[in-house]
C-alpha positions as CSV (number, residue, x, y, z in Angstrom):
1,X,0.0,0.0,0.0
2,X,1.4,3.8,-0.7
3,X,3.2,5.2,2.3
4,X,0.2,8.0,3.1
5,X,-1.7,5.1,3.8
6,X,0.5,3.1,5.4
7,X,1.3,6.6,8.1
8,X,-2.6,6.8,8.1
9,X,-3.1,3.4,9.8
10,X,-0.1,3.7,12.4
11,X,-1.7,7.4,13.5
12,X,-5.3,6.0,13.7
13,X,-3.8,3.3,16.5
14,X,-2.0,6.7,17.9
15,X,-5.0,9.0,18.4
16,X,-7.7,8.8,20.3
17,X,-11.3,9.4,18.3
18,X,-12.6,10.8,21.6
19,X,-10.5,14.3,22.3
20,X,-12.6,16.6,23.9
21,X,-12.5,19.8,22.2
22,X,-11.0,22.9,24.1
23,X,-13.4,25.3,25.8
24,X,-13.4,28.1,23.1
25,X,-14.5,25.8,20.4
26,X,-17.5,24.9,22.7
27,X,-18.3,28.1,23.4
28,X,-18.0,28.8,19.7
29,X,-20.0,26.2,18.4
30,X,-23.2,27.9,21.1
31,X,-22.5,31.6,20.4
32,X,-25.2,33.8,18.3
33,X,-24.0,34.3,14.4
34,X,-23.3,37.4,14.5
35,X,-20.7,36.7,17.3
36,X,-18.9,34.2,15.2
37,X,-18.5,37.4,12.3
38,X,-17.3,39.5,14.7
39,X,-14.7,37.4,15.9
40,X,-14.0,36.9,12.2
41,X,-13.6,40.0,11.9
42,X,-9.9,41.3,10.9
43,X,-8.8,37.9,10.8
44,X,-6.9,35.9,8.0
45,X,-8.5,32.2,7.4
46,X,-6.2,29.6,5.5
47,X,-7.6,27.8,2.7
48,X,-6.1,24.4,1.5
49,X,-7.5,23.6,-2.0
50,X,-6.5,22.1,-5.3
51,X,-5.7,24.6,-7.9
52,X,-5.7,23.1,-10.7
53,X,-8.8,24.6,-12.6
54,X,-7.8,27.7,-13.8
55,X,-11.6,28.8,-13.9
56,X,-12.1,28.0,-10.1
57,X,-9.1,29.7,-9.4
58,X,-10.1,32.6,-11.0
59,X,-13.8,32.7,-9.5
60,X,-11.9,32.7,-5.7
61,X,-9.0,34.9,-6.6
62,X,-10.4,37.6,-8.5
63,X,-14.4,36.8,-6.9
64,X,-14.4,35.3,-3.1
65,X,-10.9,36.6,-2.1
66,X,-11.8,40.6,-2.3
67,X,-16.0,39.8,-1.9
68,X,-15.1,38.1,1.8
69,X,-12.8,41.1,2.2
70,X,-15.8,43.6,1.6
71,X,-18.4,41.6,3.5
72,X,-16.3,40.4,6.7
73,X,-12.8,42.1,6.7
74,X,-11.3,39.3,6.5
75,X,-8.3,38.0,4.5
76,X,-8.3,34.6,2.5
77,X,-4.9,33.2,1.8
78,X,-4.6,29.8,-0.8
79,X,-2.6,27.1,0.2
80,X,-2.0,24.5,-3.0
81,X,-2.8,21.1,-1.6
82,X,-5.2,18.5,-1.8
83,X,-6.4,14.8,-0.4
84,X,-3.0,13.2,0.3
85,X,-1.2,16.2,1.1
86,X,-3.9,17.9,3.5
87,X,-3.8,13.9,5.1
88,X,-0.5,14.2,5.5
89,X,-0.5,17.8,6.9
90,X,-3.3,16.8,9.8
91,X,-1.5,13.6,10.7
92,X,1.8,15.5,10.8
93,X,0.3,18.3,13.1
94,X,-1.9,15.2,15.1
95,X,1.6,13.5,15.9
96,X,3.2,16.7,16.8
97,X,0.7,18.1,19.4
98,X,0.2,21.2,17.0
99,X,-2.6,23.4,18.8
100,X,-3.1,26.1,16.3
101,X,-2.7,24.6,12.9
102,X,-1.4,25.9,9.3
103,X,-4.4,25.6,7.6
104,X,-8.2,26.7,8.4
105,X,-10.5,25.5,5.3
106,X,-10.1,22.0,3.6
107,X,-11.0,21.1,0.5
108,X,-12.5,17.5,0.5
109,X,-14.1,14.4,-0.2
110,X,-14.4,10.6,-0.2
111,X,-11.3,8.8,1.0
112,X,-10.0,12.3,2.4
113,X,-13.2,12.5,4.9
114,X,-13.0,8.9,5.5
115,X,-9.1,9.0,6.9
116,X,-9.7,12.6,8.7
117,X,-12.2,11.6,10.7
118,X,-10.8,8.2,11.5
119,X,-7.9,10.6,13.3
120,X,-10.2,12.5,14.6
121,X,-8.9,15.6,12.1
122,X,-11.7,17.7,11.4
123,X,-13.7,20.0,14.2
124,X,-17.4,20.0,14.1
125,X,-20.2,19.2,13.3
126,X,-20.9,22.7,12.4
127,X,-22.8,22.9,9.1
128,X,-26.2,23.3,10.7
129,X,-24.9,26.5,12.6
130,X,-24.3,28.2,9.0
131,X,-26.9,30.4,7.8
132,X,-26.5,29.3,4.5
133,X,-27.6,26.0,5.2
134,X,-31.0,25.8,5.6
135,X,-31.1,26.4,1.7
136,X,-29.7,23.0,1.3
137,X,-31.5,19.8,1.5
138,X,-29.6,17.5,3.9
139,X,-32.1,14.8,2.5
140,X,-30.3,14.4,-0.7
141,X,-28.4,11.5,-0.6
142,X,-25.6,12.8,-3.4
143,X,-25.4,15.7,0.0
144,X,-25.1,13.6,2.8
145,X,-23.4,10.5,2.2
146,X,-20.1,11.4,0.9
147,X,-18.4,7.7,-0.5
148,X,-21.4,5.9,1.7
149,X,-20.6,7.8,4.6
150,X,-22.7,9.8,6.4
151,X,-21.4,13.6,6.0
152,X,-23.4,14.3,9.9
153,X,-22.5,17.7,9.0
154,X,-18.9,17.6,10.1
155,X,-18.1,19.3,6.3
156,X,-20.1,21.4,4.2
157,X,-21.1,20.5,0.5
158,X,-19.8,23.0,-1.9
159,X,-20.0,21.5,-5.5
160,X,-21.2,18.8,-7.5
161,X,-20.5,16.9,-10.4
162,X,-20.9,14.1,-12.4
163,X,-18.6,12.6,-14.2
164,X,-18.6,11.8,-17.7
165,X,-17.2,10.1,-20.7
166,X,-15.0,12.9,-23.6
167,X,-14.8,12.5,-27.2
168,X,-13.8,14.8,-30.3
169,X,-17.0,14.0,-32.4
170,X,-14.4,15.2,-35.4
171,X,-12.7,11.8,-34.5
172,X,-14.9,9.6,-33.2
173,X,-18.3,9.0,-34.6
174,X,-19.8,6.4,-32.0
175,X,-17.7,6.5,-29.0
176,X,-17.7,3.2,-26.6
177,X,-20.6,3.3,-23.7
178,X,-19.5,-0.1,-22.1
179,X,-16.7,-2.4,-21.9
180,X,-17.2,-4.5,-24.9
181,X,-17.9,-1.2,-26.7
182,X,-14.5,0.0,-25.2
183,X,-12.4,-3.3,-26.2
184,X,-13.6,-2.9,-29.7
185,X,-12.7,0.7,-30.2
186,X,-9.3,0.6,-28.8
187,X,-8.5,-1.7,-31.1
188,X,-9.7,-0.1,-34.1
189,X,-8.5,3.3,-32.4
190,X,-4.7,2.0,-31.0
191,X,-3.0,4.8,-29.0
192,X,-5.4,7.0,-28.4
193,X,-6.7,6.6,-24.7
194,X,-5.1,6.2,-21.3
195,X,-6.2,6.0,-18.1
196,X,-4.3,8.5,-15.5
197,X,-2.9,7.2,-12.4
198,X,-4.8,9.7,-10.6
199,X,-8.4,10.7,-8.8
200,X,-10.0,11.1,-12.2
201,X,-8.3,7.4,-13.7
202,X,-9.3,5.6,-10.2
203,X,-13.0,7.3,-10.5
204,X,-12.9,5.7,-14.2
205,X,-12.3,2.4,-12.7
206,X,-14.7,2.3,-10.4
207,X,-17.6,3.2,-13.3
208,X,-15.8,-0.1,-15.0
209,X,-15.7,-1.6,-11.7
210,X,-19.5,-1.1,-11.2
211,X,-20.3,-2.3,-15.0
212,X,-18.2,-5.5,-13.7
213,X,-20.7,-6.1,-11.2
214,X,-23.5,-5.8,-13.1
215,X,-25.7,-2.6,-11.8
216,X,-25.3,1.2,-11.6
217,X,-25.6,0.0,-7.7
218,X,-23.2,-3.0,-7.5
219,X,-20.7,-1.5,-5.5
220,X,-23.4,0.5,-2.9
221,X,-22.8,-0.6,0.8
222,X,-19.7,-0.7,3.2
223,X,-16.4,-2.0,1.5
224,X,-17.0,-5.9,0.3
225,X,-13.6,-7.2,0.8
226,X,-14.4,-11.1,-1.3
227,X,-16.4,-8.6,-3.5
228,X,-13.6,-6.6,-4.6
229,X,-11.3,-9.3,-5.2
230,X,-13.7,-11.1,-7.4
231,X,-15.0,-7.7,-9.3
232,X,-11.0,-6.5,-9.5
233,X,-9.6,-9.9,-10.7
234,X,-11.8,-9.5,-13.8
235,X,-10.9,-5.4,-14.2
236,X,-7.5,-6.1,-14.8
237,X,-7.5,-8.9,-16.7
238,X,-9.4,-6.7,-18.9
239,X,-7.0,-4.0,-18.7
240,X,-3.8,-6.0,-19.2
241,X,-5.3,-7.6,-22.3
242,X,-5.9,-4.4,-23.9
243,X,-3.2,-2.3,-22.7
244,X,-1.4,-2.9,-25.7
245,X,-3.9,-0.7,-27.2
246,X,-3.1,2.3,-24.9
247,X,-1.3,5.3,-25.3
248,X,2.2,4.3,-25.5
249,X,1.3,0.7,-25.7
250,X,0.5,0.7,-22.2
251,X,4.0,1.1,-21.7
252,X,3.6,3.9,-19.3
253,X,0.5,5.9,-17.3
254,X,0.0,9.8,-17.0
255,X,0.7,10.2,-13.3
256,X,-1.8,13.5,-13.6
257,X,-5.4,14.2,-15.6
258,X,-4.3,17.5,-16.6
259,X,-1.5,15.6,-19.0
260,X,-4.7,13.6,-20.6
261,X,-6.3,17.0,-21.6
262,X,-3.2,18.2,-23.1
263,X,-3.1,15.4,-25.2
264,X,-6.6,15.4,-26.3
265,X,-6.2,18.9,-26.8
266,X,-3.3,18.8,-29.2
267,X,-5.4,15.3,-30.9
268,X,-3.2,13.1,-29.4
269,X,-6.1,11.3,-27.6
270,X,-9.3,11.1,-28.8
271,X,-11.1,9.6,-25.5
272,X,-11.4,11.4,-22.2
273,X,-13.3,11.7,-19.3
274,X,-13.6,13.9,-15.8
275,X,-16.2,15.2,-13.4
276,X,-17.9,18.5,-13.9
277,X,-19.8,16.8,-16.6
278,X,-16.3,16.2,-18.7
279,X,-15.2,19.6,-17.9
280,X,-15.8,20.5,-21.1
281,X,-17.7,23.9,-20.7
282,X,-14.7,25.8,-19.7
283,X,-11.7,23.9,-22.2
284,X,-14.1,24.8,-25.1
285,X,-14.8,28.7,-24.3
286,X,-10.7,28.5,-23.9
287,X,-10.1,27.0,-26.7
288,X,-8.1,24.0,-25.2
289,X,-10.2,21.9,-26.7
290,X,-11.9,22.1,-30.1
291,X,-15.3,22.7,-30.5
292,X,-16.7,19.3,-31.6
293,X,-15.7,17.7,-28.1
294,X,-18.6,16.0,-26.8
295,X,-19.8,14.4,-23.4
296,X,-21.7,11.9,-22.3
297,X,-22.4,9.1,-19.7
298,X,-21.0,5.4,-19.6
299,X,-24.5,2.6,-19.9
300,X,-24.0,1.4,-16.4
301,X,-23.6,4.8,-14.9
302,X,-20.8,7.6,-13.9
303,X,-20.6,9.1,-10.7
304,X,-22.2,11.8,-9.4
305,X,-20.7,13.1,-6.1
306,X,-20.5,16.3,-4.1
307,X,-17.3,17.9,-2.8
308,X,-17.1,19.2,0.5
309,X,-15.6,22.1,3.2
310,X,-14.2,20.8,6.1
311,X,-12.3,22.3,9.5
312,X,-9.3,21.3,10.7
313,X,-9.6,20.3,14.2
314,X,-6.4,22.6,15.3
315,X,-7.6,25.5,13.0
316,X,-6.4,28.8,15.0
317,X,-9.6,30.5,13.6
318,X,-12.8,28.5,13.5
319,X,-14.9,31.4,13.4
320,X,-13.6,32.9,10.5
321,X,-13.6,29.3,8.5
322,X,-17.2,29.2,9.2
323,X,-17.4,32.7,7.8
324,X,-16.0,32.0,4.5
325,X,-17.6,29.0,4.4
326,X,-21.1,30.2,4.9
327,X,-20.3,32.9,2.2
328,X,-19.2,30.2,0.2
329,X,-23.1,28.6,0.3
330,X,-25.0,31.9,0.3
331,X,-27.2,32.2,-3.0
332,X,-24.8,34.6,-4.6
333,X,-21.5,33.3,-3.8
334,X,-23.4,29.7,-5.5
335,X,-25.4,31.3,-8.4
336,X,-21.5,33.5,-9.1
337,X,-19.6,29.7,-8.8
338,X,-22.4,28.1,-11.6
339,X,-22.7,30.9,-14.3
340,X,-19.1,32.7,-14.1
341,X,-17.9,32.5,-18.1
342,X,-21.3,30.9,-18.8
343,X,-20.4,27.6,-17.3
344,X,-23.3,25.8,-16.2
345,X,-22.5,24.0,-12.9
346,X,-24.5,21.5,-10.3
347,X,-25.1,24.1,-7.4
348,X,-25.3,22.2,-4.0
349,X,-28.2,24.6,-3.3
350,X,-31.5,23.6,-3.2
351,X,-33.9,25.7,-5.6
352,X,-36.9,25.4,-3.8
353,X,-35.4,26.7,-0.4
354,X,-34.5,29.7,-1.9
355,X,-36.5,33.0,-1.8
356,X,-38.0,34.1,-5.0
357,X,-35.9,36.3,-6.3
358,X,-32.6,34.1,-5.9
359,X,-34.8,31.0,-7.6
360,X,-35.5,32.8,-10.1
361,X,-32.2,34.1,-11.3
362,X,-30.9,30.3,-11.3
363,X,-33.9,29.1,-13.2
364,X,-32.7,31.3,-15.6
365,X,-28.9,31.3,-15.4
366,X,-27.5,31.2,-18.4
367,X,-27.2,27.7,-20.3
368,X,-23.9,26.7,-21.6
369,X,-23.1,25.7,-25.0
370,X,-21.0,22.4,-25.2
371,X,-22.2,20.5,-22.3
372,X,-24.1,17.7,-21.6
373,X,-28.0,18.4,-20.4
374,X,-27.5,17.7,-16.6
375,X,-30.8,16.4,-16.5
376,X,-30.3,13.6,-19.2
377,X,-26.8,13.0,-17.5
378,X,-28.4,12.6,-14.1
379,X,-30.0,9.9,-15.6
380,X,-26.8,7.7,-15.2
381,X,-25.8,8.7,-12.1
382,X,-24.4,6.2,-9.5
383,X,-23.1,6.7,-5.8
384,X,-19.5,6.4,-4.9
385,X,-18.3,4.0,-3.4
386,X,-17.1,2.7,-0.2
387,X,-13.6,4.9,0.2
388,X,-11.7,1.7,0.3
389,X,-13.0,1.2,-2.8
390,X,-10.6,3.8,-4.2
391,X,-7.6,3.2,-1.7
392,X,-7.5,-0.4,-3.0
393,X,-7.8,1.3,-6.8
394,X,-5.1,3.4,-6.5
395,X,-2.7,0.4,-4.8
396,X,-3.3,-2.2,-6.9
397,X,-3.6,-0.6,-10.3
398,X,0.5,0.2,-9.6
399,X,0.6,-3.6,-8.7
400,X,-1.4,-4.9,-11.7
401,X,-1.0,-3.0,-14.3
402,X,1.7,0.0,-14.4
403,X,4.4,-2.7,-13.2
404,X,3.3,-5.3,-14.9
């Protein structure tokens, strides 16, 4: 197993899951609202996030960074960094006995949330106690069970999006929509698709994995240990077969997704995939990818997940992450995230706990031009799976395949 894993387990027989939190986050967690922004007040809140989406980084460096600055006085900072290295930050600080941590805002999900709060690394629960909540419905399950875990509001939903399936349409007339379909058209198509040893390449596998198990809901429920082994077996005997078909003859594996858009953008690749519905919107209106890219859902189903805000349990300002964060749900910090550059985005807001005249400018945001309907796409949408789902992914696809 990879060595952030292999530090994960040693700290969770290290820490106790039962720290009591000190008396300020008590009283924090039962003061009025308005208390907690003016404590905020002044302050600086660190956020640890991915960057690499240059349109999200644009929507919080030249949007949230000088809005949250207007509204609250106070002053975001970005810190690159996201699921193994904010893991590896917390367990670092856990081991240490760090009080007042680096970082005050996580960005999160799946297999991140599941080895936090095994080490007891995020504060809260604290979602209710944001205003901007009660526009959400905690009902959903895409909302509250995060990898089939309950979220029990110990991080905030932010985003969501489905993944889906890329092709140039200038290329590829009837891209594949399930495995057999896939065998046959790397074949006929040698070289031109790869799967990434990353997040996006492991999320792939798991839509094959699912197909494997013959439902959109095969892999729902806690982690199936004779389940995977079976289902997996199967996986990469089909991958090792084809391989040869690959990019580079299966000779070698982008370690990163943002390589397999380069190379469908300069035509190197002809078959894609990521979440966001593809991602698409955005690479088209830039012109990284050409304008007959298409998206579209595998037969068996693609993911549909939300991402999430969490808190650090050591963050030296709780107050003023809960600030940001609740900004970061209001209607127009949501409604600015969907339509910025005309790109249509799952808000995790629910329309119909909005007032009027912030339901109405959704219901008429704006439609984009290249991507999928989100209503036909939701069609096909499956639940992640267990986390260890993806942990076993990421470890054996090294073992099985890339060494192989």
């Amino acid at each position: 197993m990879n060595r952030i894993f292999y530090a994960f387990a040693l700290l969770v027989g290290l820490v106790s899951c039962n720290s009591t939190p000190p008396e300020s986050d008590i009283n924090l967690s039962e003061a009025p609202w308005d208390t907690i922004t003016q404590k905020a007040s002044g302050t600086t809140v660190n956020f640890m996030m991915w960057q690499g989406n240059p349109s999200l980084n644009d929507y919080i460096n030249n949007y949230v960074i000088p809005r949250v600055k207007e509204l609250h006085n106070i002053d975001l900072e970005i810190t690159g960094g996201q699921g193994p290295e904010v893991v590896q930050l917390v367990m670092g600080e856990k081991q240490a006995g760090v009080e007042k941590g680096q970082v005050d805002i996580v960005w999160i999900n799946g297999e991140t949330f599941f080895q936090l709060r095994k080490i007891d690394g995020l504060w809260g629960p604290f979602v209710k106690k944001l205003p901007s909540s009660k526009y959400i419905n905690f009902d959903n399950p895409f909302i509250s069970i995060d990898f089939q875990q309950p979220v029990n509001y110990m991080e905030a939903p932010w985003g969501m999006g489905q993944y889906a399936l890329v092709y140039d349409s200038a290329q590829v007339s009837n891209p594949p929509r399930n495995l057999n379909q896939l065998e046959a058209y790397l074949k006929e198509n040698p070289g031109t698709f790869t799967i990434s040893n990353d997040f996006s390449g492991m999320t792939l596998l798991k839509s094959f994995l699912a197909e494997i198990g013959g439902s959109p809901t095969s892999l729902d429920g806690e982690f199936d240990e004779e389940k995977y082994n079976r289902l997996s077996e199967q996986l990469w005997d089909y991958i090792n077969r084809n391989k040869k078909y690959f990019w580079k003859g299966g000779s070698t594996f982008p370690k990163e997704h943002t390589k397999v858009d380069q190379m469908f953008a300069t035509g190197e690749l002809h078959l894609v995939y990521g979440f966001s519905e593809g991602g698409i919107e955005d690479k088209i209106r830039d012109g990284l990818f050409p304008k007959t890219t298409r998206a579209y859902a595998w037969d068996n189903g693609t993911i549909l997940n939300s991402n999430y805000l969490g808190i650090p349990y050591n963050s030296s300002n709780k107050a003023g992450a809960m600030t940001v964060i609740n900004f970061l749900l209001s209607p127009e910090a949501q409604y600015y995230k969907q339509t910025r550059n005309g790109r249509e985005a799952r808000t995790v807001l629910d329309l119909n706990l909005l007032p009027e005249e912030w339901r109405a400018k959704f219901e008429n945001a704006p439609k984009p031009q290249y991507s999928p309907n989100l209503e036909k796409l939701a069609k096909k949408a499956i639940k992640e799976p267990a986390p260890e789902y993806m942990i076993r992914l990421y470890d054996d696809f090294r073992t099985e395949v890339i060494e192989k």
